[in-house]
C-alpha positions as CSV (number, residue, x, y, z in Angstrom):
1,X,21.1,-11.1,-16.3
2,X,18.4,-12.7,-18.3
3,X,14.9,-13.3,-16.8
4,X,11.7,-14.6,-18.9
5,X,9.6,-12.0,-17.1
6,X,10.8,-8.6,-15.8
7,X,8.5,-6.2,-13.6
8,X,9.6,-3.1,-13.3
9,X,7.8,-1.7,-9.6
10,X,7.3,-3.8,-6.5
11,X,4.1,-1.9,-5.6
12,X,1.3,-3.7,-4.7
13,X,0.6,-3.9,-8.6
14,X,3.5,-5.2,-9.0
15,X,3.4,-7.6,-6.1
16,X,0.3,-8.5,-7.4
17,X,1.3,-9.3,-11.3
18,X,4.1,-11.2,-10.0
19,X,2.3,-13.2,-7.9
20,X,-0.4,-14.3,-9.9
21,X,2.4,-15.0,-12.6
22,X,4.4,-17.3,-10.3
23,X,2.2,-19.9,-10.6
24,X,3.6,-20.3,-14.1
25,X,6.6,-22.1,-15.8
26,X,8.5,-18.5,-16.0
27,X,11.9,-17.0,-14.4
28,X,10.5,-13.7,-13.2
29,X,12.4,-11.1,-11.6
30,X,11.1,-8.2,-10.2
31,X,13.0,-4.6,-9.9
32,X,12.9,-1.4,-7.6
33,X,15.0,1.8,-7.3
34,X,13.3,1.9,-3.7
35,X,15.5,-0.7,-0.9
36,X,12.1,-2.7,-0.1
37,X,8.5,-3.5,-1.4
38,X,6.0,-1.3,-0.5
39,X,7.9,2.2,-0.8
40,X,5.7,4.3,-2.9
41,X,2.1,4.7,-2.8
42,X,1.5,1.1,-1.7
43,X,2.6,2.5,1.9
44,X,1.3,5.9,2.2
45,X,-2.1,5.3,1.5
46,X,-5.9,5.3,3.9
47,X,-5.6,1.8,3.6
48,X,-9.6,1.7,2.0
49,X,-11.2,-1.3,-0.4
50,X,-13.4,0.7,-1.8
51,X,-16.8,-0.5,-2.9
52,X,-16.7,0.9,-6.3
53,X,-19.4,3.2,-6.3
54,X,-17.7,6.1,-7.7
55,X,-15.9,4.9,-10.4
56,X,-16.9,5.6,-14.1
57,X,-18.9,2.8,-15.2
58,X,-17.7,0.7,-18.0
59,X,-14.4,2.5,-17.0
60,X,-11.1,0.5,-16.6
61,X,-11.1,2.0,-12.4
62,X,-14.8,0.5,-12.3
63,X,-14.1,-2.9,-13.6
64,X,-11.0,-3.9,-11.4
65,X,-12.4,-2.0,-8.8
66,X,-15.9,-3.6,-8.2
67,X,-13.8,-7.1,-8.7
68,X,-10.8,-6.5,-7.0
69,X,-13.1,-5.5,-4.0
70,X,-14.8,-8.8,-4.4
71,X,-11.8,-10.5,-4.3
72,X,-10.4,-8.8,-0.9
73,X,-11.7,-11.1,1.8
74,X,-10.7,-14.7,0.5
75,X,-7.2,-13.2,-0.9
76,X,-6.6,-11.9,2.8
77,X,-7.9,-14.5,4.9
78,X,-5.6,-17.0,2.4
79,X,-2.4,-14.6,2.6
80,X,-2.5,-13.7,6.5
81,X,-3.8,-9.8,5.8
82,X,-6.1,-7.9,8.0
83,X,-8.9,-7.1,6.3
84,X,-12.3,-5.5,8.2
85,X,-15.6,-5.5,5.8
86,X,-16.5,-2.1,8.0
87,X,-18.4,-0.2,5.5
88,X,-18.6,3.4,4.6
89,X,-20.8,6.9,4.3
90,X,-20.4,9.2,1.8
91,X,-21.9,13.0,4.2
92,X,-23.5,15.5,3.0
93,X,-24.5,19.0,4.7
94,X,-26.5,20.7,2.5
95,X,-29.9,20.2,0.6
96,X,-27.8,19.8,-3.3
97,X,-25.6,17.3,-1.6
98,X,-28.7,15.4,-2.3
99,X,-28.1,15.4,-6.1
100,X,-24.6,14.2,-5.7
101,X,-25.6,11.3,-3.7
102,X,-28.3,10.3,-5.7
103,X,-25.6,10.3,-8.8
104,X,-23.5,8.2,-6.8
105,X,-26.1,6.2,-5.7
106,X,-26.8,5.3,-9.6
107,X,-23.6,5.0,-10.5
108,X,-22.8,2.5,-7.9
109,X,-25.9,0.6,-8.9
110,X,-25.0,0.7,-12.5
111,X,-21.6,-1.1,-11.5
112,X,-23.3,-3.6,-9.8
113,X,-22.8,-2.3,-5.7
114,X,-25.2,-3.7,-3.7
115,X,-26.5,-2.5,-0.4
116,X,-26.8,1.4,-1.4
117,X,-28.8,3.4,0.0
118,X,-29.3,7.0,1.0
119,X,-30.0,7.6,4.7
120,X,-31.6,10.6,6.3
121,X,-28.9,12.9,8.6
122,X,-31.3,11.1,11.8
123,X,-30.2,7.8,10.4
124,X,-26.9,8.4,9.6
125,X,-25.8,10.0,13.4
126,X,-27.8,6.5,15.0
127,X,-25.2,4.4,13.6
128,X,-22.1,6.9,14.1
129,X,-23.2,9.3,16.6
130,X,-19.6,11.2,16.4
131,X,-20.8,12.4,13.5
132,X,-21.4,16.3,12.5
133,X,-25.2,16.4,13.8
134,X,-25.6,19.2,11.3
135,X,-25.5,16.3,8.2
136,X,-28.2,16.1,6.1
137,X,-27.7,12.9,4.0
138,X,-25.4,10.4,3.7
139,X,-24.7,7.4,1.2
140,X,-24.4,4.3,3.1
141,X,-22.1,1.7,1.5
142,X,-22.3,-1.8,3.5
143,X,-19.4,-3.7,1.5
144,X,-17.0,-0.9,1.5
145,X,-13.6,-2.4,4.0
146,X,-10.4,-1.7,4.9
147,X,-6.8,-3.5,5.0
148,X,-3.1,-2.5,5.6
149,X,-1.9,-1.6,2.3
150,X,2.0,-2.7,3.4
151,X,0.9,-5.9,4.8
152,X,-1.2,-6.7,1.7
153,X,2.3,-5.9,-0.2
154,X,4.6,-7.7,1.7
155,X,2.3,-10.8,1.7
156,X,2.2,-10.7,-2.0
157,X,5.9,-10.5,-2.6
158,X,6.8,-13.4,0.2
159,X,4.1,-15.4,-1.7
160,X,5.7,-14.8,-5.5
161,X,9.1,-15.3,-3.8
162,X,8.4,-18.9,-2.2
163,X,6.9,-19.9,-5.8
164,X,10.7,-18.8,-7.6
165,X,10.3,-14.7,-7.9
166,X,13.3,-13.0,-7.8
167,X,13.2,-9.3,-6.0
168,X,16.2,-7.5,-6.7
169,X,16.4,-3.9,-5.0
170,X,17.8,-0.2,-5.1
171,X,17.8,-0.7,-9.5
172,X,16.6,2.6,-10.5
173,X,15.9,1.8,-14.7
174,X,17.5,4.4,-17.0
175,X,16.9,3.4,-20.5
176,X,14.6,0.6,-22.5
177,X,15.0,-1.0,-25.4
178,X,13.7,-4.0,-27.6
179,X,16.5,-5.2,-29.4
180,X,17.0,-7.2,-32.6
181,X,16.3,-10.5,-31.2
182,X,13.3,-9.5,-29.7
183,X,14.2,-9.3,-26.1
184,X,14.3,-6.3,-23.9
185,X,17.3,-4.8,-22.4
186,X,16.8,-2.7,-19.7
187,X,19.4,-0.6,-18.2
188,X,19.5,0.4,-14.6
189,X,22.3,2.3,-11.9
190,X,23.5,-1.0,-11.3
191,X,23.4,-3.0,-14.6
192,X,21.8,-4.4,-17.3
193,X,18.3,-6.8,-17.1
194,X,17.3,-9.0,-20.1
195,X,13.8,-10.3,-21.0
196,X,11.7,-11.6,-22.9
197,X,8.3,-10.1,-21.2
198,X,8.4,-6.8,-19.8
199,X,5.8,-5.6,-17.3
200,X,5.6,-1.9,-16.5
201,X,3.8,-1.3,-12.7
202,X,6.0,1.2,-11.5
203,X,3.7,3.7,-10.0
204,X,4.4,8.0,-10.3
205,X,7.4,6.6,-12.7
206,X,5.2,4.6,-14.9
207,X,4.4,7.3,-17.8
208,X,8.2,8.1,-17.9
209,X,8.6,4.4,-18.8
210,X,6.0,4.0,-21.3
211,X,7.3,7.4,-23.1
212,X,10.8,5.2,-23.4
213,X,8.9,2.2,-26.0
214,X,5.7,3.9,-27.0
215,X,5.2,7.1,-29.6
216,X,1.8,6.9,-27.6
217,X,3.0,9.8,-24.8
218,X,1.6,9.7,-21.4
219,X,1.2,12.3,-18.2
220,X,1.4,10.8,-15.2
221,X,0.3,14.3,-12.6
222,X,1.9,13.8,-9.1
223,X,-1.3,14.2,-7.0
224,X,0.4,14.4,-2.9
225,X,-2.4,13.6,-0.4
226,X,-1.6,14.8,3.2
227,X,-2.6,12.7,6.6
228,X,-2.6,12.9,10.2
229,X,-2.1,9.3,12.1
230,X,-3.5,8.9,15.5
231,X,-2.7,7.1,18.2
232,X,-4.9,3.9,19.0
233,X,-8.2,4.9,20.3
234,X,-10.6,2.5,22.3
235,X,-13.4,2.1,21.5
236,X,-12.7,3.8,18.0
237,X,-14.8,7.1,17.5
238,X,-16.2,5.4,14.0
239,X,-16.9,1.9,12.9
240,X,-17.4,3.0,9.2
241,X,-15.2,4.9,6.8
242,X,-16.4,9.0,6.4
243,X,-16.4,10.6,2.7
244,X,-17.5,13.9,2.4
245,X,-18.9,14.8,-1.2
246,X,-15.9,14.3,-3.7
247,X,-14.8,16.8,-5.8
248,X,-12.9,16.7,-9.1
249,X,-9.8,16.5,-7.4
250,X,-10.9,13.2,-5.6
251,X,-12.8,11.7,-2.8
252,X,-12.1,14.2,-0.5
253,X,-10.6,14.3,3.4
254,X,-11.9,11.1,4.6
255,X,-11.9,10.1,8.2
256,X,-11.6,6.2,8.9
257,X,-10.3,4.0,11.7
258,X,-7.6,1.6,10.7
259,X,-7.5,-2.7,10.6
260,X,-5.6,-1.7,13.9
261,X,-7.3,0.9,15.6
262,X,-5.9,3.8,14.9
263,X,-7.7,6.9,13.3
264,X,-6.6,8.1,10.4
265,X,-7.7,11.6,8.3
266,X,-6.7,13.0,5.1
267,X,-5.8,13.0,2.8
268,X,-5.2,16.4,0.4
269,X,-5.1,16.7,-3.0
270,X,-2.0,19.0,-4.4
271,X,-0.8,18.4,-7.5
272,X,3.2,19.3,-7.8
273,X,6.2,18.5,-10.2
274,X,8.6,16.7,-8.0
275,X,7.2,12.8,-8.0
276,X,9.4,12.2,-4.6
277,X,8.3,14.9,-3.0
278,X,6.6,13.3,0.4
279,X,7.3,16.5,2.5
280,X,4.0,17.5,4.5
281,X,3.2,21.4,5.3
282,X,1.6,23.4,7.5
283,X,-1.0,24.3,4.9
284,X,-1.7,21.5,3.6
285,X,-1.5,19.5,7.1
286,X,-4.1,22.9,8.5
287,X,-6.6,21.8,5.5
288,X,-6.4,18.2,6.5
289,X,-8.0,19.4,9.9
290,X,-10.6,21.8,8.9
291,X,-12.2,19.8,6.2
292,X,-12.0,16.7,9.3
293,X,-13.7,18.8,11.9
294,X,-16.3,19.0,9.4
295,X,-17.2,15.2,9.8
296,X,-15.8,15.0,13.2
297,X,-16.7,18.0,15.1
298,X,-14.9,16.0,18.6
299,X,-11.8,15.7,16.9
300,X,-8.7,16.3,18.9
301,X,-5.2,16.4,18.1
302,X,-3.3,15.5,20.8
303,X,-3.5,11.8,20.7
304,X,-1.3,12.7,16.8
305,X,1.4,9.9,16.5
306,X,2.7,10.6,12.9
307,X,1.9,12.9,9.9
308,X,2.8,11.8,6.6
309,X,2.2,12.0,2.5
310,X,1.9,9.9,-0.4
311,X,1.9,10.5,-4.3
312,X,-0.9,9.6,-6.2
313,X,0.1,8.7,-9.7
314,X,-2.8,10.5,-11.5
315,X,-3.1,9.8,-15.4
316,X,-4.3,12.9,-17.4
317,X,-6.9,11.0,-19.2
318,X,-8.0,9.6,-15.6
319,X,-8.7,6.2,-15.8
320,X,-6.1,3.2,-15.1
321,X,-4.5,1.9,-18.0
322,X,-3.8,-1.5,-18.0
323,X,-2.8,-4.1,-20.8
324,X,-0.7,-4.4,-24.0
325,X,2.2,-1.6,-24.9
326,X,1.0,-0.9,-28.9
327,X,3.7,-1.2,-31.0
328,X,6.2,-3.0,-28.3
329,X,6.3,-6.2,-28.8
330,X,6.1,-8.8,-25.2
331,X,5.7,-5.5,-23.3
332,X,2.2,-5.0,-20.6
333,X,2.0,-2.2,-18.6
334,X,-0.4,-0.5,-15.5
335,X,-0.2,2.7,-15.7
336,X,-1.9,6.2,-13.9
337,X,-2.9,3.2,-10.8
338,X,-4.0,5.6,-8.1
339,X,-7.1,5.6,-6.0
340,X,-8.7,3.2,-5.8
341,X,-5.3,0.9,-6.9
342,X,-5.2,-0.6,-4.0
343,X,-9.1,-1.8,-4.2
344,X,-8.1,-2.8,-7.6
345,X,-4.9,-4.7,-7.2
346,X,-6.4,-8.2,-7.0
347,X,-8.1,-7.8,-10.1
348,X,-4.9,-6.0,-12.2
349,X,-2.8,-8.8,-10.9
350,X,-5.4,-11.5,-12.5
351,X,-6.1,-9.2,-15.4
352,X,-2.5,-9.1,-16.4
353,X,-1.7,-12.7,-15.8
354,X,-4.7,-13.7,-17.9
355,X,-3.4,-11.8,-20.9
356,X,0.0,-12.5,-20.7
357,X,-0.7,-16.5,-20.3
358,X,-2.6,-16.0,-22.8
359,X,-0.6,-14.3,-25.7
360,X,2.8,-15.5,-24.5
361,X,1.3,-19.4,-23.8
362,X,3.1,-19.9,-20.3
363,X,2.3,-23.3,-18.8
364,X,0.9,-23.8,-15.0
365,X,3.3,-25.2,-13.2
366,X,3.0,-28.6,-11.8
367,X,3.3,-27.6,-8.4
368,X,2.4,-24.3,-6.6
369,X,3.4,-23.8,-3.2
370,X,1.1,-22.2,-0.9
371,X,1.5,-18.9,1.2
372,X,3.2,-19.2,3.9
373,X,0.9,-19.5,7.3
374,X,1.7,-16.2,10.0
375,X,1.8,-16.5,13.1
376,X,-0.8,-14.8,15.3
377,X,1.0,-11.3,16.4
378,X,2.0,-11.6,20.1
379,X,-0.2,-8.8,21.1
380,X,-3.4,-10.2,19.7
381,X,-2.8,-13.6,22.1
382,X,-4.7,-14.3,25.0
383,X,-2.7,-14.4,28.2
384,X,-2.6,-18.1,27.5
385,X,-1.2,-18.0,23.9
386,X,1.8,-15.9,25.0
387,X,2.6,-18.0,27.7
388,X,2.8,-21.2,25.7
389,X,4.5,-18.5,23.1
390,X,7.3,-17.8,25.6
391,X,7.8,-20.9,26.7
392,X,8.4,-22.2,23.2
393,X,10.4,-19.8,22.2
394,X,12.0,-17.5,25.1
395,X,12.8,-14.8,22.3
396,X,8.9,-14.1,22.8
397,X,9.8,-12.9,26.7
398,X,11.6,-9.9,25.3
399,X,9.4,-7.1,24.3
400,X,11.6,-5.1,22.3
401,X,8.4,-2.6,21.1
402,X,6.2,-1.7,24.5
403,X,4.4,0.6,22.3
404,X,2.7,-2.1,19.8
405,X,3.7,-5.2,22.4
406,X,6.2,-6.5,19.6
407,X,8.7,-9.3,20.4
408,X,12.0,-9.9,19.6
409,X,11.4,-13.3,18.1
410,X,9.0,-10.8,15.9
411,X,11.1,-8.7,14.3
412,X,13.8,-11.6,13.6
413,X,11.0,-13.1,12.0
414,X,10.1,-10.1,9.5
415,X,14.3,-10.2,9.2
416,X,14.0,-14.1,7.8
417,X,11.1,-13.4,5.6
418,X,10.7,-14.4,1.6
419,X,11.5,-10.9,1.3
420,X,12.8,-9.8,4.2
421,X,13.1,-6.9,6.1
422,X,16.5,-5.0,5.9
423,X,15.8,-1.5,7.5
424,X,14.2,0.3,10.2
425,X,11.1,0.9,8.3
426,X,10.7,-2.5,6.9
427,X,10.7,-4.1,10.3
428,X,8.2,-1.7,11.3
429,X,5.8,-1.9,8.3
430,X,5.8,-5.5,8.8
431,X,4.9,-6.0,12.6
432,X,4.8,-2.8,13.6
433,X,8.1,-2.1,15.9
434,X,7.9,1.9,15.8
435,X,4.6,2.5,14.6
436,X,3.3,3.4,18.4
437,X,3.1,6.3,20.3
438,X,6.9,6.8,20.9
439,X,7.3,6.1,16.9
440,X,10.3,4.6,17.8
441,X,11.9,6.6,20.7
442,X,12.4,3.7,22.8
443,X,13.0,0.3,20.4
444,X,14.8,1.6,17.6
445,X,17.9,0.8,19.6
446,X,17.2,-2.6,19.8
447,X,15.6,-2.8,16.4
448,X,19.2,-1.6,15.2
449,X,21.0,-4.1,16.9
450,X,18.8,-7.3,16.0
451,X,19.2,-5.9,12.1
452,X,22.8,-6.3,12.6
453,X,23.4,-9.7,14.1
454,X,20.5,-10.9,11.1
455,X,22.3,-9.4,8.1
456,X,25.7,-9.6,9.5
457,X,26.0,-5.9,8.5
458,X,27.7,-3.3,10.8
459,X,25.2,-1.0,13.3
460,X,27.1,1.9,11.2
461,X,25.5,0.3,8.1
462,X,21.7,-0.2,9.1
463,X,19.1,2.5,7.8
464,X,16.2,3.9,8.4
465,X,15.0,3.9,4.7
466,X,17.8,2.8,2.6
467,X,19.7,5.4,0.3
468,X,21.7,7.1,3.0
469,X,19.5,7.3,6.0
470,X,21.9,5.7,8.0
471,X,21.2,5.8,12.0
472,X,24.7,5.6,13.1
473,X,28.0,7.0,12.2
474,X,30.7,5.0,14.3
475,X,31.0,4.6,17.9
476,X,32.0,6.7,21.1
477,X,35.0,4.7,22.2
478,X,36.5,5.3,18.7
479,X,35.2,8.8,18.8
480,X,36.9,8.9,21.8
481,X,39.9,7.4,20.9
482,X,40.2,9.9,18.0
483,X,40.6,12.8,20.6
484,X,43.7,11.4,22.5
């Protein structure tokens, strides 16, 4: 199959790149050995714009941090995304924490953060009084927000897919190569791609890639960060994001509420070998608590809904690498994208599309068709709005998901999207159908059966994840049968 433009990832990176590259007179196609967007770091993340205050200055993660940050509001409120400017703190409980917030304070200031300032521990608990009242200082950041990493990603893809992007699924790439006429020929477990632009955003896997066309090497470390999820708590115990002091590993356990009201702490920082290795332990889950306590002394766990993990794709130099591939002709890459890639994404996506417009001299296209509008979610309606919902569409009446108040005209929707969804997960990622209390207990049923009257597919045949996390294996009147 030949394609002008082939991006390899459908991260939000890669979302992001292809995108901002739709806009342009290009056949793009976009691959991923996952079954869906979103199923790498892009959904197993704190879900944070960060401000930027941390990063490097005059580093690549301080440039299309503090500008992808800037861009966060507009690009959500224009794509449908929550997005909550809640702002952050950044504790510390001891008198040389000092020092470490005043170097972040300057560094922030030197990459052009505004609002900084360091409060007192008495000014700190008056505008989170949850807080450890043993805090000495803390770093306030007023432009620091949060979103829902998935959404973001899914928004991005249906967008590049309504303006001619091509997302083509479980294509795991085993070889690269620029052949004689120029064009690359890439080579996955299901065949062979063809292009004339490749664009490497493809996460933990992205140094394995650019090790294939470069004689530059790479090391991507596989940095897992453990969380605990918790269930929706009213009114949240804290408005703002919590940092403790970072350490060279990272920014540390953070405790945060989420765009929809859950809490969420974590993560770790552990670096291993495998890439895929999401498991959580009890170690690593026991750290997650202790170093939380120490923000949130009232912490309880019994209002846990989920734990989960997520690989940060940590570059050995440390700093995001994004642009040209030296010495391989038509190929761009972004590699080592972990925190604060999410933060950053807006600007990576522009970066990239600048360049390449640039030295390959695509042409805008004449028209570009605009996101498409979401509905408001049924359980953000006044009592009004659902009525009129329900009696425009009856499919609205039938709460399928008690836990999160999701609809069955809901999840058909998420089915019917650009991209749409095809699995368990991917109808819960996108309007939250399992992502409750029960996490699922009572409407995967139901989820299972609307997945199989959308895709025409067998109930034996619908999965959790893709691969072979299938749900079902047959049914009990043929089990039945079988016995006789």
């Amino acid at each position: 199959m030949y394609t002008d433009i082939l991006i390899i990832g459908a991260g939000v990176i890669g979302c992001a790149v292809a995108r901002e590259l739709s806009a342009y007179e290009a056949s793009i196609t976009v691959l991923d050995r996952a079954c869906d967007v979103s199923e790498g770091a892009s959904k197993a993340n704190t879900g944070l714009v960060h401000a930027g205050f941390d990063a490097e200055p005059g580093s690549m993660k301080a440039k299309t941090n503090v500008r992808g940050a800037a861009m966060f509001q507009d690009l959500c409120e224009e794509l449908g995304v929550p997005y909550v400017q809640n702002g952050a703190l950044v504790v510390g409980f001891e008198e040389e924490d000092r020092f470490v917030l005043e170097g972040l304070l300057k560094r922030g200031e030197e990459n052009k953060v505004e609002g900084l300032k360091i409060l007192s521990g008495k000014e700190a608990l008056k505008l989170e009084p949850n807080l450890n009242p043993n805090i000495s200082y803390a770093l306030s950041i007023p432009s620091a927000g949060i979103t829902s990493p998935y959404e973001l990603t899914f928004a991005l893809a249906d967008h590049a897919a309504v303006n001619g992007v091509s997302f083509q699924f479980n294509q795991e790439v085993k070889n690269l190569n620029l052949d004689e006429d120029g064009l690359w020929r890439v080579t996955t477990n299901q065949g062979e791609f063809t292009a004339k632009i490749l664009i490497n955003c493809a996460g933990e896997q992205s140094a394995v890639l650019h090790n294939m066309i470069s004689a530059e090497p790479l090391h991507i470390i596989h940095r897992r960060g453990q969380y605990y999820l918790l269930d929706r708590i009213q009114p949240v115990p804290f408005e703002r994001t919590v940092f403790q002091c970072p350490t060279k590993m990272g920014k540390g356990v953070v405790v945060s509420r989420t765009v929809h009201n859950n809490m969420i702490i974590g993560p770790t920082a552990e670096d291993i070998e495998d890439g895929q290795d999401t498991s959580t332990t009890a170690e690593g889950l026991k750290t997650v608590v202790e170093k939380s306590c120490l923000t949130w002394p009232g912490l309880a766990l019994r209002s846990t809904i989920s734990n989960f993990s997520g690989i940060r794709a940590h570059e050995k130099g440390g700093d995001f690498i994004i642009g040209e591939v030296n010495g391989a002709k038509g190929a761009y890459e972004a590699v080592g994208i972990e925190s604060p890639g999410l933060s950053a994404a807006p600007a990576i996506g522009e970066m990239l599309r600048g360049l390449i417009v640039k030295k390959e001299g695509l042409q805008k296209k004449a028209s570009f068709v605009p996101p498409i509008k979401r509905p408001k979610p049924f359980n953000e309606m006044t009592v009004e709005e659902q009525a009129k919902a329900v009696e425009e569409n009856p499919l609205h009446g039938h709460i399928v998901c008690r836990c999160e108040v999701v609809t069955e005209e809901e999840i058909r929707q998420a089915i019917r999207r650009p991209v749409g969804a095809t699995t368990l997960d991917g109808v819960k990622r996108r309007v939250r159908a399992g992502m409750g209390r029960c996490q699922g207990g009572f409407c995967s049923p139901k989820v299972i059966d609307i997945l199989s009257e959308e895709l025409n597919l067998p109930k034996t045949e619908i999965t959790k994840s893709g691969g072979q996390s299938y749900l079902l294996t047959g049914n009990i009147t043929d089990a039945l049968k079988g016995e006789e």
